[in-house]
Structures are given as structure tokens and as C-alpha cells.
N, C-alpha and C positions, 0 to 999 in steps of 0.2 A: 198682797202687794209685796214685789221684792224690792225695795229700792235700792240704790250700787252708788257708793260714791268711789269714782275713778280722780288719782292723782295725775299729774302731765308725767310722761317718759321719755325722759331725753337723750335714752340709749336708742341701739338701732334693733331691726330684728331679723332675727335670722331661725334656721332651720330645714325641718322637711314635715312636711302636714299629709295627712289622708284626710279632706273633708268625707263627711256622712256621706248617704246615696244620697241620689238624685230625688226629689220631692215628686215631680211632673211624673218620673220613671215607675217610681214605687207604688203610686196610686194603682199606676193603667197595672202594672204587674200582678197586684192585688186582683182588678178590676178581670183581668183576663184568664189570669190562672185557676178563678173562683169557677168563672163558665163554662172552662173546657174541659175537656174530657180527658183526665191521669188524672197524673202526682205533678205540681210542678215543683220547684226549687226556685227558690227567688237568694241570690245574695246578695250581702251587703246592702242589705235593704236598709233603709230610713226608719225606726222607731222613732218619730215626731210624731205629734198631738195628731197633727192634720192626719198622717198616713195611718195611723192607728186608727181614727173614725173612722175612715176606710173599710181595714179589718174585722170593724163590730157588725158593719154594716152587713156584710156576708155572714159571720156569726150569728146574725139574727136571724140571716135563711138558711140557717141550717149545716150552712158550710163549716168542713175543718179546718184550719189552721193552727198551727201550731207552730211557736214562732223561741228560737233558741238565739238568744243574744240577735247579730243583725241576717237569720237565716229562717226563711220562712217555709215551713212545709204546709203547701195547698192541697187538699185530695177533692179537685174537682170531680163532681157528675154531670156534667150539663146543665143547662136552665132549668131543664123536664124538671130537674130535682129539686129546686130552690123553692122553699116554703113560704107564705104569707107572714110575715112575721107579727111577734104578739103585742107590739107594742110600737107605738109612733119611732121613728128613726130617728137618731139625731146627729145632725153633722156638726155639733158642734161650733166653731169659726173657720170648717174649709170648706172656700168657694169651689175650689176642686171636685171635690166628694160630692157639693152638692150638684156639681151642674152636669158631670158625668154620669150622677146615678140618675137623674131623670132621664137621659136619653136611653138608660137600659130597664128602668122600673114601667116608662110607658109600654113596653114592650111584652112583659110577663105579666100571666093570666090572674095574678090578685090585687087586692086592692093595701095601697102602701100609703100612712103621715109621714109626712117629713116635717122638722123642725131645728132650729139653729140656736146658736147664743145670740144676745144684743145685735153685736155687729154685724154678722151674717143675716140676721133676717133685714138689713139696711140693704144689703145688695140686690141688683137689679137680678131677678131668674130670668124676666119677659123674653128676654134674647135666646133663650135655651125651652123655654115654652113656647113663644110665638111657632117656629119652625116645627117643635113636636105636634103642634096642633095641626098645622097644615098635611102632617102623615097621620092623623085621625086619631092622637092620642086625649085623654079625656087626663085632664088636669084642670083645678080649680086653688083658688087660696085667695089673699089679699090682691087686691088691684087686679082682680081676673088672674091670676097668677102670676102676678108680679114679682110679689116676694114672700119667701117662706116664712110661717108653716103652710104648706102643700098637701093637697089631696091628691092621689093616683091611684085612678084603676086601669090598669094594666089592657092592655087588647092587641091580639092582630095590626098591625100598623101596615102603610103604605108608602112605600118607597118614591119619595120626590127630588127634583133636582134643587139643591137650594145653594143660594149666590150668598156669602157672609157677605155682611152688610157693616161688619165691622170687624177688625182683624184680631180674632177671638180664637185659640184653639180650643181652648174649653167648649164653645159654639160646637166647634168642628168634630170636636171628639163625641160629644151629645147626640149628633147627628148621626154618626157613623156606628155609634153603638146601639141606636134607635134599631140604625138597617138591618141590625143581626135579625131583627124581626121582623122585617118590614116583608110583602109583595112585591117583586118585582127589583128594578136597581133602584138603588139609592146613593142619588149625585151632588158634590159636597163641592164648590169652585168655590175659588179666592183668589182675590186681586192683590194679594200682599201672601208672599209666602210667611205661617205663622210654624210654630216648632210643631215637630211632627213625629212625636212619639207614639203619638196613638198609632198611625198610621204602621209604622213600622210592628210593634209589638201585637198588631194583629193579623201584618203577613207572618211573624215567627210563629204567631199562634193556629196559623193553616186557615184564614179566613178569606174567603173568598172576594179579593181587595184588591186593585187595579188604580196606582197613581198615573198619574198620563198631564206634565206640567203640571199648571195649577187647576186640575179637578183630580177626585178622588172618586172610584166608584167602588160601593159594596154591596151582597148581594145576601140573601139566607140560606143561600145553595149549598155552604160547607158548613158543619160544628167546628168549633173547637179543639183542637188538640194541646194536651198540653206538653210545655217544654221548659228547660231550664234557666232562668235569666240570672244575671250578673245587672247590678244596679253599678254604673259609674258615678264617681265623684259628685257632688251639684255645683256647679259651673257659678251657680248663685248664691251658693255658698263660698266658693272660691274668693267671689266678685272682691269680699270683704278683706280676704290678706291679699290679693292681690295690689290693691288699693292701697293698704295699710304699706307691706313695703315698699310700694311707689313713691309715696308720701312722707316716709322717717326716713333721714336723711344714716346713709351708709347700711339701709338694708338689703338686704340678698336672701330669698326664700324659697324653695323646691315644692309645688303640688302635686303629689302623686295620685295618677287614674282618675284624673278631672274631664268628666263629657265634652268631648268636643263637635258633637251637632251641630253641624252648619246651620242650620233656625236656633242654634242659640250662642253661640259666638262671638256677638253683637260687641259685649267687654272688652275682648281681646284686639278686636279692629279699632274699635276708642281709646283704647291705650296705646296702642302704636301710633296710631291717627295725633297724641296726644306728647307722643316721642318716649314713650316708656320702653324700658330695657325688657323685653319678655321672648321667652327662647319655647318653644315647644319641643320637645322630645318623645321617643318611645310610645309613636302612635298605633295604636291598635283597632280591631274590630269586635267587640263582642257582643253576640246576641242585638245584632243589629245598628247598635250601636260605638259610634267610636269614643277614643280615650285616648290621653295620655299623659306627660309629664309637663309641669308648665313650672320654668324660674323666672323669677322678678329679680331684677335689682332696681333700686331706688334713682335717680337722676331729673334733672331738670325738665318740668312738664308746661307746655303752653293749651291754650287755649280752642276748640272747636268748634263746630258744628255736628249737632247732632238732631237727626232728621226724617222723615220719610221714612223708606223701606226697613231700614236698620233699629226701626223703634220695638216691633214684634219680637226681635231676636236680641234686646237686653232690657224689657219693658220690667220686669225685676229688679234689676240692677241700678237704676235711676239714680235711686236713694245716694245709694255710694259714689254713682259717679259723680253728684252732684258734688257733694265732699272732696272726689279727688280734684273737683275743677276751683275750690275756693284756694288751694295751692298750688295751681296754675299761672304761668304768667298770663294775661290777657284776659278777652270775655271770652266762655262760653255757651252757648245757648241750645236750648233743647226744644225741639217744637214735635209738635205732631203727637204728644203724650198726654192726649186726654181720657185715656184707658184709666190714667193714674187716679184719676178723680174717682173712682168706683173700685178701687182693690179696698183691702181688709182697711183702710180709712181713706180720705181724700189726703193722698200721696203730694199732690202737687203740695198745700197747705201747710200738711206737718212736716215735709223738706224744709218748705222756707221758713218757718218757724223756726227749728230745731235751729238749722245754719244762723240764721239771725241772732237767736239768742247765745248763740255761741261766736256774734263779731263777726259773722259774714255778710259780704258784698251781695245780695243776692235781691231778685224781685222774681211775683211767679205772674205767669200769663194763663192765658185763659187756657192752652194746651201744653204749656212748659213753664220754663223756669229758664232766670237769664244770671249768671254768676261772673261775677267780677273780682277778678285774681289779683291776685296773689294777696290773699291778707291772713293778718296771723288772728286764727281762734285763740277766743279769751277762754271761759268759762262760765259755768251757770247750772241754773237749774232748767232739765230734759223733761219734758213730758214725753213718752214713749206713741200716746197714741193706740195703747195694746197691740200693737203694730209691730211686728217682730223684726222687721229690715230697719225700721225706724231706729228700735234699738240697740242692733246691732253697728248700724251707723252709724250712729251717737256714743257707742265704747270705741270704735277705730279714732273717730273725732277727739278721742280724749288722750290719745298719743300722741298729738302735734298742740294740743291745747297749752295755754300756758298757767292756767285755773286748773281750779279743780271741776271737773264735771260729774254731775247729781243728776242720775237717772231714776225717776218716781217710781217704774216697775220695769221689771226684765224679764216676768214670767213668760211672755208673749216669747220668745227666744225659742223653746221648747217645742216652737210650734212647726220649725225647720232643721233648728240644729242645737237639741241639746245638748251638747260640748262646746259649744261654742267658748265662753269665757274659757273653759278648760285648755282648747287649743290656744287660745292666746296666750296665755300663762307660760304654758311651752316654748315660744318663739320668744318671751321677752326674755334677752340673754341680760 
């Protein structure tokens, strides 16, 4: 247990930040570079908890990596070459790792345990099994394979067309990685565009993959090739000083080579939506993905609506938004965010905790949270929730606080962005 007792700062903040890579980015990069055929290069990759299971997870079948501060050296052989591994898998707390590697383990000819910490084995898999079963994969575990720990044996699979039933990329990506082994196409639709990293990082990777709107077709017709990727900034990462100097009154802050994916942009539209001062610069392309610079300056923010289609593209970000809207003039309200209830805790819950016990206006609904502005945080004691946005929302909360705020654990931090307090430190002029 790290506990953190933060003072209130009544300065402003200022500077220029590199957040970490991208969390989403570094998984599939991992995930993709392991299968194909080279060498690939991954930089600025993400050293967090989560992204790290990742990497073990291929160490166990045999794969190379080799990994020099945030530069990953992959020396893919294909699938043909990935071994059985000698011991149950463990993803630890990322829902990521797990639910993408089931769509690529039902696919390979051995047999694979999976296994998670506490929280993770609480999360729902059945959404990421139901549909591998329907392409003839053989998985078994609790509640029918509900929740991990998981049995997989591996097999030939069959390519189906399948409709998310709920706006899920993780779903999406499970599916699409199933296809690499599937007979025939395998077709992915959605009625909500969700971020679509997978997607992309498997045309750089030469796979046989065709978007057309919202369906996605993949096929076993190509290997892998591998290529070099460049991880950009995490955009939900950002969320956090973004927010922060929206909310401390006289600050101005620079993010350099933060993701700017239209499926994940959702923050930047809320903040404007919201009247926040935010400049975009020096947009780029790399490896699929674009980037560039983003400055905040702090000023007068009112209240919204937040809704519908735009919830998939900041469904992360909640947590903070929710904070930046308790210094908001007005109500804001957030619906359509019953996803929240099923991340690494019930998100709607420890938001409204967290804010309440810190003096905010707030009540949650059955798929959101409704915040009423503008009031000033006190302080208190944080339960984190091991919940890493939890408690990174909860040290931004303690800039505009006028208490002191007592965070019971921060370890969970580690699990996105181990710098994180570090970067802050830096900005507090």
C-alpha cells in the first residue's frame, strides 16, 4: 500500500510534458509484432504493469523481446513458432491482455490457463467468449467462461460475421485477431464507431484487412509482416493535465505528441464543448496513427451534455471529466456510460464517492453521473479503488482542494503511467 498525502496548491501550472505511450497502442504492438514475420521496433513504448503482462505473455511462447528503456526489440517468426507455454498465464489486472489474447490463443494449435489478480478475474470475459465460441473455439472456466481463470485449446476456427452487441473494442479486437485463423472472412460491424487501433496496426502489419464504414473484414489469406511502430502520447493520459490546467486558475501547459485518433478525441470535443482554451498544433502521421501538440490554458468552464456516440471515444476519461465538471458553472450530465460499471472497478460508484467525499455536487445514475457546478473541494480521506484513473483523479482533485487529500494507495498508478506524480512535480511552478 502506497498511501500519498497531498497538500491544496494555490499556484498555477505551467510547462511542457511528453506523456508515456499510448496504453491501447503498445498492447496490439506487442500483440502484433510478436506474430509477424522480422524484427520489429516499437518506440516509445509504454513500460506499465498492464503493457508489461503483455510482453510476458509472448515470453512464454517463446518469443524475443528485448526491451532498452521505452524501445522494444521484437524478433517475430510467425505463429508456426510460438510454443505451448509451461505454465498457466497470468494477466495480472489488464482487461486488455486478457481479452485480446483469447481471441489470438483460441486460434493456436495448444492448449493455454489463463489467470488474473482479484479484480480481473471480476470482469466479465463472456463477451469476448460468447463470439469465439460461435467461430468453434473450445474455451471453458467459471460461469461457462464467464470469468477468468480460463481453459484454451487452441484450433482451426471459422470465420463469422458478428454484430457487437455492445461498443467494445476489446470485443472487436478479439474477434479480428481470432480471424487470423479463422476459414474463410471474418466480419466485425458496429453500430457505434469504437477506437480502432487494432484495425489499423494490422493493415501496417500487411494483414489481410478491409474497413468499409462500420464493418471490418479479415481474412488468413496474408502473414504478418513485421514493421516499425512509433507509439504516440496516451491521449488518456493527457486527459489528466489537461484537465488540471483547465481547472488551476492562470495555467498554461504544452503536450507534446499526444494521439490524436478520431475514436479517441472524445476529451478534446468536451473541453471545447465546455469553453476550455485548447490549441492543437504540429499534427502529424505516424505508423498509422496521428499526433500532435496540444496547449491548455485555464479559463472559465460551463457545464454539458455528455452522450451517445462520443462516449466510446472518452469512455477512459470519465473519471477526470467528471472532476473537471464539479468546477464548472452549471449541471453536467453524462449518460450512456454503463461500460463504466465493468472497468478495473464500478467506475460510475468510486467517481461518485471519491467527488462526494471531496465536497462535490454529484449523484450517479444507473448509466452516468450528474455534477452540479461549480463548488469548491474540501478534502478527505480517498479510497483509490486500486483503480489507477481513480487515483490519478483524485491527486489532480487535490490542486483546487482546499484540505488536505489522503490517498490510501497509488500503486495502481503504475498500471498506465508510472511517472505520473513525477510529471506533476514538474509543472508545479
Amino acid at each position: 500500500m502506497n498511501a500519498l498525502k497531498l497538500h491544496p496548491y494555490p499556484k498555477a501550472l505551467s510547462g511542457e510534458l511528453e506523456v508515456p505511450g499510448d496504453k491501447s497502442i503498445s498492447h496490439r504492438s506487442v500483440i502484433m509484432g510478436s506474430i509477424a514475420n522480422g524484427t520489429t521496433k516499437v518506440s516509445h513504448f509504454l513500460d506499465g504493469e498492464d503493457c508489461m503482462r503483455t510482453v510476458q505473455v509472448f515470453r512464454s511462447m517463446g518469443v524475443s523481446i528485448e526491451k532498452k528503456g521505452s524501445t522494444l526489440i521484437i524478433e517475430g517468426k510467425g505463429t508456426a513458432t510460438l510454443k505451448e507455454p509451461k505454465e498457466p498465464i497470468y494477466f495480472g489486472n489488464s482487461g486488455t491482455t486478457a481479452r485480446l489474447m483469447l481471441g489470438l490463443l483460441a486460434g493456436l494449435p495448444f492448449f493455454t490457463a489463463v489467470y488474473g489478480d482479484p479484480y480481473l478475474s471480476n470482469r466479465p470475459m463472456d463477451r469476448v467468449v460468447t463470439p469465439l465460441k460461435e467461430m468453434d473455439a473450445v474455451i471453458d472456466g467459471r460461469g461457462n467462461g464467464s470469468y477468468v481463470p480460463l481453459a484454451i485449446r487452441g484450433k482451426k476456427l471459422k470465420g463469422i460475421h458478428y454484430a457487437l452487441p455492445i461498443k467494445s473494442a476489446q470485443v472487436k479486437s478479439a474477434v479480428l485477431l481470432a480471424g487470423l485463423h479463422a476459414e474463410g472472412d471474418t466480419i466485425v460491424s458496429e453500430k457505434t464507431t469504437t477506437r480502432n487501433h487494432t484495425e489499423n496496426m494490422l493493415q501496417a502489419f500487411n494483414a489481410d484487412i478491409t474497413m468499409d464504414g462500420m464493418y471490418t473484414t479479415i481474412t488468413n489469406k496474408r502473414s504478418l509482416q513485421a514493421t516499425d511502430v512509433y507509439v504516440p502520447g496516451d491521449i488518456s493520459s493527457a486527459a489528466f493535465f489537461l484537465v488540471a490546467a483547465s481547472i488551476v486558475p492562470g495555467s498554461r501547459l504544452r503536450m507534446k505528441n499526444v494521439g490524436l485518433n478520431q475514436t479517441r478525441t472524445g476529451i478534446i470535443e468536451v473541453l471545447k464543448a465546455m469553453g476550455a482554451m485548447i490549441e492543437i498544433t504540429n499534427q502529424q502521421s505516424i505508423s498509422g496513427e496521428l499526433l500532435g501538440d496540444l496547449t491548455i490554458t485555464s479559463t472559465e468552464l460551463h457545464g454539458t451534455v455528455i452522450e451517445g456516440d462520443i462516449i466510446p471515444r472518452l469512455i477512459d476519461e470519465i473519471p477526470v471529466i467528471a472532476l473537471l465538471a464539479t468546477q464548472a458553472d452549471g449541471t453536467t450530465i453524462i449518460r450512456n456510460a454503463e461500460e463504466l460499471r465493468v472497468k478495473e472497478t464500478d467506475r460510475i460508484a468510486a467517481v461518485v464517492n471519491v467527488l462526494s467525499t471531496l465536497g462535490a455536487n454529484v449523484e450517479s445514475t444507473t448509466d452516468g453521473i450528474i455534477i452540479y457546478g461549480k463548488t469548491n473541494l474540501t478534502g478527505g480521506h480517498i479510497s483509490t479503488y486500486n483503480d489507477h484513473r481513480i487515483a490519478m483523479m483524485a491527486v489532480i482533485a487535490s490542486l483546487v482542494a482546499q484540505e488536505e487529500v489522503i490517498l490510501d494507495d497509488t500503486s495502481s498508478i503504475t498500471v498506465s503511467y508510472p511517472t505520473f506524480l513525477k510529471d506533476l512535480q514538474r509543472i508545479m511552478n
